[in-house]
C-alpha positions as CSV (number, residue, x, y, z in Angstrom):
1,X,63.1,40.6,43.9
2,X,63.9,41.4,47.4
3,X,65.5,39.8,49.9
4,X,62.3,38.7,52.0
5,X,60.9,37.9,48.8
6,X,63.6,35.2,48.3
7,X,63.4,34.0,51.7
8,X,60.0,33.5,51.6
9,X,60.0,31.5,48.1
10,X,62.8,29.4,49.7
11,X,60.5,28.4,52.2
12,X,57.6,27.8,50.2
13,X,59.7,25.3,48.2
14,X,61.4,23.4,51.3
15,X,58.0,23.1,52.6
16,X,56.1,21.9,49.5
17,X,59.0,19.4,48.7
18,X,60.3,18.0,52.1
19,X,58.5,15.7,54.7
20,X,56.0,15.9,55.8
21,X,54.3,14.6,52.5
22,X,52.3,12.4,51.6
23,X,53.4,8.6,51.9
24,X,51.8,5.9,49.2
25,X,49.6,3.7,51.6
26,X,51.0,0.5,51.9
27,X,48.7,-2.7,52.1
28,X,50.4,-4.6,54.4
29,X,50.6,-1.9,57.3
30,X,47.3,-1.5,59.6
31,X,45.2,1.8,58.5
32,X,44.1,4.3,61.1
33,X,40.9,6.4,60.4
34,X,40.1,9.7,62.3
35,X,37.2,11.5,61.3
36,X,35.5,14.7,62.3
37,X,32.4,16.7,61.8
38,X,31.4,20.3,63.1
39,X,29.3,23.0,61.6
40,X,30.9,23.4,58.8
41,X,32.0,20.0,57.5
42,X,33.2,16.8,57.7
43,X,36.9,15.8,57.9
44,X,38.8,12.3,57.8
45,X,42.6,11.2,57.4
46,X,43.4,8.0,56.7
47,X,46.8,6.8,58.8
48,X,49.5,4.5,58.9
49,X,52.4,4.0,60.9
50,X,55.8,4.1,58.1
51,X,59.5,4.2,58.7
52,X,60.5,7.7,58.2
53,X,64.6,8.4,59.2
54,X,64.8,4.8,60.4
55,X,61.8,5.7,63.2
56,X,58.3,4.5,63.2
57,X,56.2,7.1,62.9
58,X,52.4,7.6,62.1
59,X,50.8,9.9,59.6
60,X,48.8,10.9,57.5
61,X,48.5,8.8,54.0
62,X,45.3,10.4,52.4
63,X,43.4,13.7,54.1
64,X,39.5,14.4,52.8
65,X,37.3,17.4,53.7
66,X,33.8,18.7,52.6
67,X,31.8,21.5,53.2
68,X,27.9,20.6,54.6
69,X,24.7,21.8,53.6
70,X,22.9,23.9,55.7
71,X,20.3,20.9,57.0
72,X,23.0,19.3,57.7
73,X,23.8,21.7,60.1
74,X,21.5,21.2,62.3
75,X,22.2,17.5,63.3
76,X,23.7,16.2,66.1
77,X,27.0,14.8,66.8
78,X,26.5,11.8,66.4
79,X,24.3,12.0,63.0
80,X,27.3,14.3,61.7
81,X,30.1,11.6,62.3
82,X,27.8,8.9,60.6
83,X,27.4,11.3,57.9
84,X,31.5,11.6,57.4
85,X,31.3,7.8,57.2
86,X,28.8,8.2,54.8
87,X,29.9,10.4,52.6
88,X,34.1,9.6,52.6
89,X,33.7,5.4,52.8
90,X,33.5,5.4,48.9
91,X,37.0,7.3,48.5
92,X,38.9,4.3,50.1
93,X,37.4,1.8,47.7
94,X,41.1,0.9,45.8
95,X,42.7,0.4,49.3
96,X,39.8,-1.5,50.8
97,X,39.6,-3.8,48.2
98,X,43.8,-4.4,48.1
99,X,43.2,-5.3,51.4
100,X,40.7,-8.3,50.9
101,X,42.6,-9.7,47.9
102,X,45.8,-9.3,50.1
């Protein structure tokens, strides 16, 4: 192995092991949702503000994407973000319902 081979598994490892990963959501913190739709599909990420080295900060607990079909492609805006709703809802099912029996 070479020397820039070395460097660049180092960095693959800090990345993949230090912050920023992915925080278990935590019921009794508020949830963000950001969602977004183009031409080639739908995103959301599910947020929440957490104490990371003793600062509140927000991000990301949960990130979903999909690819659309090519009708789908033709909607509008607006039809494209209700389909993200429409599609993703389902995925935060277990941390919807924690939050009711909270």
């Amino acid at each position: 192995m070479t020397q820039e081979r070395i460097k660049a598994y180092e960095r693959i490892r800090k990345a993949l092991t230090e912050a920023p990963l992915l925080p278990m959501p935590e019921c009794n913190i508020p949830f963000k949702l950001y969602i977004d739709a183009c031409g080639d599909g739908l995103g959301e990420s599910l947020h929440q503000v957490q104490i990371i080295d003793d600062k509140p900060t927000e991000g990301p607990v949960c990130y979903i994407s999909t690819k659309i079909k090519p009708t789908e492609a033709r909607y509008g805006a607006s039809h494209m973000e209700c389909l993200v709703w429409y599609r993703h809802l389902g995925n935060y099912t277990i941390i919807l319902m924690a939050l009711l029996l909270k």
